[in-house]
N, C-alpha and C positions, 0 to 999 in steps of 0.2 A: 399460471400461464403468463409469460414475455409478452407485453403488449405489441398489437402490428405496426406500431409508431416507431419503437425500437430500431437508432439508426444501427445496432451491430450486437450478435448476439454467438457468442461462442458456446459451442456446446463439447463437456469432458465427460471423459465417462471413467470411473474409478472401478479395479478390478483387485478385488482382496484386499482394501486398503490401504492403509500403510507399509503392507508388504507385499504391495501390489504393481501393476502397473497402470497412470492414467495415460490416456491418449485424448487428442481433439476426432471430432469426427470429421475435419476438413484438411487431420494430415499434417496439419502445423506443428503440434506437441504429441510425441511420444515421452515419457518418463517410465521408467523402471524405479520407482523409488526402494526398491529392494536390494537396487546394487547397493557396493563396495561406494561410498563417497556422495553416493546417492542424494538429492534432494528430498528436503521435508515436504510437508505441507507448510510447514513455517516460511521458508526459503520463497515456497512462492507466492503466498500470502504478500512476504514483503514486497516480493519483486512487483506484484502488481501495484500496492497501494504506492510502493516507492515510483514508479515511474507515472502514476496518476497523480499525485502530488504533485511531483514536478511540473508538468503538466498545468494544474492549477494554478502553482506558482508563477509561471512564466505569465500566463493569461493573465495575473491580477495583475504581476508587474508592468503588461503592454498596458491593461486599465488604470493603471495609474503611471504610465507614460514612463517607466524606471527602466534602466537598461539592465541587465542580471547576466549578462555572458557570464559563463565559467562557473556557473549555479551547480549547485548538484545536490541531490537527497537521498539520505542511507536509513533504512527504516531499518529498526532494532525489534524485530519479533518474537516473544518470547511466549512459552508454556509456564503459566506460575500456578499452584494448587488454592484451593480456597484455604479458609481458616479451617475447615473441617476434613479435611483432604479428600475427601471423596470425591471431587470436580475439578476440573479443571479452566482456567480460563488464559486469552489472549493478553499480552501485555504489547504496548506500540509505542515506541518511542521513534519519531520523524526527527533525525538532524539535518538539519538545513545548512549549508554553507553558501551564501550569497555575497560574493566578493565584491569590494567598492559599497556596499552599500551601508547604511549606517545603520544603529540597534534598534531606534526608531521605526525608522520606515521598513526595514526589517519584518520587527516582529506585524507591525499592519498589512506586510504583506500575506505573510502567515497564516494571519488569523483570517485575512480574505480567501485566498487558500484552501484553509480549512473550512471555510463555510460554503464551498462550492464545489469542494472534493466529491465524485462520487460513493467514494470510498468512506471518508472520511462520514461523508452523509449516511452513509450506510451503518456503519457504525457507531451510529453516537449515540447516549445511552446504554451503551452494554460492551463496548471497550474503553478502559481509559487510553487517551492517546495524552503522549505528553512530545510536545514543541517544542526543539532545540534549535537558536542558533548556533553556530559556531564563526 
C-alpha cells in the first residue's frame, strides 16, 4: 500500500501485456503498445528515470550553486539475458551532457544525483546503472 504521505501517486493499469494496452486511470496515458512503432516497456522505463534524473541533476546543481542550462539526459535501457538465459534483466545506462561544466564537478554532480534519484534509489542493488558524461 502507497503511504498517505505520498505527495503524487499515479495509478496504470496493463491489459494483455506487452501486447496489450496500458492506460492511467486519470486519463493522462493511453498506450497501445501492440501497435505498429509502438512503445516498449523499456521506452518508458527510460522515459521516466530519464526525466527523474534530470531532475535530480538540476536540484544537485542549484545545491551546489552551478548553473547547467542546456543539461539534458538520455537513458539507454536495455533487456540483456543472464548467463543462463533463462531470465532476463535491465541494463541502464544515464548519459549526461552538462555544457560549460567541467569533468570534475561534473561527475560530483552525478553522483549527487544519483543518490537522491528516486529512481535511481529504487533501483540500486538489482540494476546496474552506469554514468556517462559526455
Amino acid at each position: 500500500m502507497i503511504p498517505s504521505t505520498s505527495s503524487f501517486v499515479a495509478e496504470v493499469v496493463s491489459n494483455r501485456g506487452r501486447e496489450g494496452v496500458v492506460e492511467s486511470s486519470d486519463n493522462a496515458l493511453r498506450l497501445d503498445l501492440a501497435a505498429e512503432q509502438a512503445p516498449t516497456p523499456e521506452h518508458l522505463f527510460g522515459a521516466a528515470y530519464a526525466a527523474c534524473f534530470h531532475s535530480a541533476l538540476k536540484k544537485a546543481a542549484r545545491t551546489a550553486h552551478v548553473e547547467i542550462p542546456g543539461s539534458s539526459v538520455i537513458a539507454r535501457v536495455g533487456l540483456a539475458d543472464d548467463a543462463s538465459g533463462d531470465t532476463s534483466h535491465l541494463t541502464v545506462e544515464l548519459r549526461c551532457a552538462i555544457p560549460g561544466v567541467d569533468e570534475s564537478t561534473g561527475r560530483k554532480l552525478l553522483n549527487q544525483a544519483h543518490s537522491t534519484c528516486p529512481y535511481s534509489r529504487a533501483v540500486r542493488g538489482n540494476i546496474d546503472v552506469k554514468l556517462v558524461t559526455d
